[in-house]
N, C-alpha and C positions, 0 to 999 in steps of 0.2 A: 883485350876485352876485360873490362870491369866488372864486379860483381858490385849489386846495389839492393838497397832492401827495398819489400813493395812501396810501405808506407811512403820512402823518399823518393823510389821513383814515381808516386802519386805526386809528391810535392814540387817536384822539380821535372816534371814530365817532357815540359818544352827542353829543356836541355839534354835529358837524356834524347831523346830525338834529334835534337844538335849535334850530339856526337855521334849519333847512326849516320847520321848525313855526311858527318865528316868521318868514316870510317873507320869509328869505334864502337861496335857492338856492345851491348850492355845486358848481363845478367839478370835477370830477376828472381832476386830469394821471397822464398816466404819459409820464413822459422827455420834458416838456416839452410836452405836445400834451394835449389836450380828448380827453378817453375815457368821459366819464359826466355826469349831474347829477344832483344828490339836491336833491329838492324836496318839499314838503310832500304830503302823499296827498290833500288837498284842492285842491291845485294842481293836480295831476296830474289829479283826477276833470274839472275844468273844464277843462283844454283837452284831453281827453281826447274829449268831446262837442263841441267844437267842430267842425262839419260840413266836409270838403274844400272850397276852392273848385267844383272841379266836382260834386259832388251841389249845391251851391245853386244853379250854373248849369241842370243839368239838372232842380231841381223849382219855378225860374220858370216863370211862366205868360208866356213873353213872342212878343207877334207880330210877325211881320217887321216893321213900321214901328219897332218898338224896338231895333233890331238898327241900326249904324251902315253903311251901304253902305261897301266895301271898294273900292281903287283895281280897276279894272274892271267892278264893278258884281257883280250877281248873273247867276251862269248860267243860262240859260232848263233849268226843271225842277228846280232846287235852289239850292245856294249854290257 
């Protein structure tokens, strides 16, 4: 991944998008700092569907035995 300043990714826009395509993401600065990334729209689709960690947490099926006890243990009636 490339870092590139706005002005030149304005100027050369079609290319920066060329190298999204060809799976090169591209930084965009403004005054020296990360403000964007231009990435392929198939890149984008795939981690786009990538699920939060917590919805995976919450549609494990998992039972207290799989659960690591925590310094003090579990509270009687919950955790």
């Amino acid at each position: 991944m490339h870092k590139i300043q706005l002005r030149d990714a304005k100027a050369t826009l079609s290319a920066v998008v060329d190298q999204a395509r060809q799976g090169e993401p591209s930084i965009i600065t403004r005054h020296g700092r990360p403000e964007a990334v231009v990435l392929s729209f198939e890149e984008w689709q795939r981690l786009s569907q990538v699920p939060s960690f917590g919805r995976l947490l919450m549609e494990a099926r998992l039972d207290l035995d799989d659960l690591p006890v925590r310094a003090g243990g579990l509270r009687e009636g919950g955790f």
